[in-house]
Every structure is written in C-alpha cells, then in structure tokens.
C-alpha positions in Angstrom: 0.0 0.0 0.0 1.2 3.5 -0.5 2.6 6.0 2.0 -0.5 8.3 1.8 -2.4 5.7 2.5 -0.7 4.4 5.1 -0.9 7.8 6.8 -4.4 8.6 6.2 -5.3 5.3 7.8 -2.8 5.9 10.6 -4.8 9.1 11.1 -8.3 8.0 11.0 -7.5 4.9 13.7 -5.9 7.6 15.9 -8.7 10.0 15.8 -11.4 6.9 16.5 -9.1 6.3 19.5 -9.0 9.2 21.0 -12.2 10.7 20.2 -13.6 7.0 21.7 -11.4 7.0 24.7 -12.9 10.6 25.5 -16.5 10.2 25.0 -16.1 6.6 27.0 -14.4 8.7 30.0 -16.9 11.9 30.0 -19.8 8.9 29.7 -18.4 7.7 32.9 -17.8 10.9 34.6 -21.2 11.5 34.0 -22.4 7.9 35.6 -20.8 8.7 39.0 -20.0 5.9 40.9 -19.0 2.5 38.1 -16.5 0.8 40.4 -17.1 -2.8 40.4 -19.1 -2.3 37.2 -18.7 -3.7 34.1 -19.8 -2.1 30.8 -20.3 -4.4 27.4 -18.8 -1.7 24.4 -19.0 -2.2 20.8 -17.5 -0.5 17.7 -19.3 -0.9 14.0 -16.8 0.3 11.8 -18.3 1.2 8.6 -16.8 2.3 5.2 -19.0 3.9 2.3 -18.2 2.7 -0.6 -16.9 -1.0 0.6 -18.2 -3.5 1.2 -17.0 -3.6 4.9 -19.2 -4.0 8.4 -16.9 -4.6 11.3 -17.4 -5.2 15.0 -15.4 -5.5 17.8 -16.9 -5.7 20.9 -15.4 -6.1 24.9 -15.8 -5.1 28.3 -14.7 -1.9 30.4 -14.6 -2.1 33.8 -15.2 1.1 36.1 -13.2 2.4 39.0 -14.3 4.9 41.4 
C-alpha cells in the first residue's frame, strides 16, 4: 500500500481512538459511581463505498 495511505489510515485509527477514549471517559464521569461495574462496548466500523461492516466488541470495567 502506498505511503499516503498508510498515513491517512494511521490518522483516521488515531482519531477513533482518541475521540472514543474521550466520550467513554466523559460517559463515565457523568455515571458517578462504576466501580465494580462492568460495561459491554461495541465498535461498528463502517466504510461507504466497501463493502465492509466490522465489530469489535469487549468489556470496560469502572473504578471509582
């Protein structure tokens, strides 16, 4: 694959990342109290154009 799109990739994941990680952590914030909890996540990664539906799913565990 080329270097542009290796970059433009490399930028897209980094933005879901971080923009995921902070909505996760404000959702929690907002929750109060999750320690002990555990929350079931899932990610549907679509792409227009492509033929492509991905999941991943897992758990996230609170803390107080």
């Amino acid at each position: 694959m080329s270097d542009d799109f290796n970059m433009s990739m490399r930028k897209f994941l980094k933005q879901v990342g971080v923009t995921s990680q902070q909505q996760i952590e404000e959702a929690m914030r907002a929750a109060g109290d999750t320690a002990g909890k555990t929350f079931e996540a899932k990610v549907v990664l679509t792409v227009d154009g492509l033929d492509l539906e991905h999941t991943v799913t897992g758990k996230i565990t609170g803390q107080a």
